[in-house]
C-alpha positions as a Markdown table, in Angstrom:
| # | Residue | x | y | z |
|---|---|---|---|---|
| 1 | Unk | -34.8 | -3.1 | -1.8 |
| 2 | Unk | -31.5 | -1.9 | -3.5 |
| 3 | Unk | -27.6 | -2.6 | -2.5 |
| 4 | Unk | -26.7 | 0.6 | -2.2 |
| 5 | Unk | -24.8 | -0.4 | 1.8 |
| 6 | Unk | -23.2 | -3.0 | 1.0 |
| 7 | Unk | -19.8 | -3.4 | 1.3 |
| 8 | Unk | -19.1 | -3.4 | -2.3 |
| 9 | Unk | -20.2 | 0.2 | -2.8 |
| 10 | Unk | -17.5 | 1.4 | -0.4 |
| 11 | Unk | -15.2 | 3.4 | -2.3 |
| 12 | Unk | -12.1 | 5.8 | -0.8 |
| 13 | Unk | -12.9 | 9.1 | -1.9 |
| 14 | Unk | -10.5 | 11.9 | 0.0 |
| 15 | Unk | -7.9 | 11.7 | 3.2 |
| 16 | Unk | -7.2 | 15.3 | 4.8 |
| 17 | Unk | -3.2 | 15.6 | 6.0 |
| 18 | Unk | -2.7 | 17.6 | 8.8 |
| 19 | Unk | 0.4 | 20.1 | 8.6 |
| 20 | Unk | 1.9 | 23.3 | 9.5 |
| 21 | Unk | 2.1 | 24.3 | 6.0 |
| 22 | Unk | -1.1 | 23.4 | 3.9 |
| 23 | Unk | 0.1 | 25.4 | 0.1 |
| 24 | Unk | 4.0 | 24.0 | 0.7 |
| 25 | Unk | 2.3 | 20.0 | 1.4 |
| 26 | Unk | -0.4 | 20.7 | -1.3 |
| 27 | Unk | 2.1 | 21.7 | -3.8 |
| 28 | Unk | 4.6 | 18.8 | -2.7 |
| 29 | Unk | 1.8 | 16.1 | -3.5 |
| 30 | Unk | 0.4 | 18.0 | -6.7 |
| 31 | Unk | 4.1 | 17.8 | -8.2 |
| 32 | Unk | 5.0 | 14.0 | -7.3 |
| 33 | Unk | 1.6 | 12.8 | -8.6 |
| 34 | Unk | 1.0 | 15.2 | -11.5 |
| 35 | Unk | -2.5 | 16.8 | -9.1 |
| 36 | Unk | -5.0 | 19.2 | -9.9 |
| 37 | Unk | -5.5 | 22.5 | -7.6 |
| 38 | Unk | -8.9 | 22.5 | -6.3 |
| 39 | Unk | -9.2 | 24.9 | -3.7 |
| 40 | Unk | -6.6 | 27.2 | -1.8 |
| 41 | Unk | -7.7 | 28.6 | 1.3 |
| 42 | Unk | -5.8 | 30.2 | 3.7 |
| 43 | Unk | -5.7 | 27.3 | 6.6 |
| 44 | Unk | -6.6 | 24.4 | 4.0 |
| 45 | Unk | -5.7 | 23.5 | 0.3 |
| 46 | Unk | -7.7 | 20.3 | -2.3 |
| 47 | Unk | -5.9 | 18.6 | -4.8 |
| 48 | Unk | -7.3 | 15.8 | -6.9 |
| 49 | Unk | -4.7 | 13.3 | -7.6 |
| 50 | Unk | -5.9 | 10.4 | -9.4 |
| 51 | Unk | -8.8 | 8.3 | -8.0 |
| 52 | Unk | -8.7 | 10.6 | -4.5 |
| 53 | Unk | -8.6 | 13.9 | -3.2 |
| 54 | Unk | -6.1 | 15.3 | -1.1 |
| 55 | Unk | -6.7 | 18.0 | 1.6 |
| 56 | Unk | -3.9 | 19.4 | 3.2 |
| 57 | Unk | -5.0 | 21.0 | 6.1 |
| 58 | Unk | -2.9 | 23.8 | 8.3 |
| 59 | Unk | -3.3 | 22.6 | 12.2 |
| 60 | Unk | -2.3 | 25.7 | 14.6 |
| 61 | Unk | 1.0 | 24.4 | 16.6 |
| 62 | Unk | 1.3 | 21.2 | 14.5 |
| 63 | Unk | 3.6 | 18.6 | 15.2 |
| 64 | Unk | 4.6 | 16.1 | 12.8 |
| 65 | Unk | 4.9 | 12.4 | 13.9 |
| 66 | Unk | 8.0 | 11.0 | 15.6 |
| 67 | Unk | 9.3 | 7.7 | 14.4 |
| 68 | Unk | 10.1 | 5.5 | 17.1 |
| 69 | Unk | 12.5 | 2.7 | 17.0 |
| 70 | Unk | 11.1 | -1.1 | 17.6 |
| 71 | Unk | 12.9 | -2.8 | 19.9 |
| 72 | Unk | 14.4 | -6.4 | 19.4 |
């Protein structure tokens, strides 16, 4: 029987990034880590930054996260 589940095969391949603007992220991420254009669709767009890919992903009525304050 080989390895081939065990934990040290794991390896992080991709993440997909909800947005409302998948080219205006794509190109953001593509430019501050010196990516590769994959793909560019209209709703989703791949970059391949080093050692992962990156899939910005336009999300109809998106809304980005709200930081909240931790109370003391």
């Amino acid at each position: 029987m080989t390895e081939s589940a065990g934990a040290n095969n794991l390896r992080f391949v991709g993440v997909s990034l909800d947005c409302a603007d998948s080219a205006e992220l794509a190109d953001f991420y593509a430019q501050l880590v010196g990516g590769r254009l994959l793909w560019r669709h209209p709703t989703s767009v791949g970059v391949q930054v080093p050692e992962v890919l990156l899939i910005a992903q336009q999300v109809t009525d998106y809304r980005p996260p709200v930081a909240k304050r931790l109370s003391r």
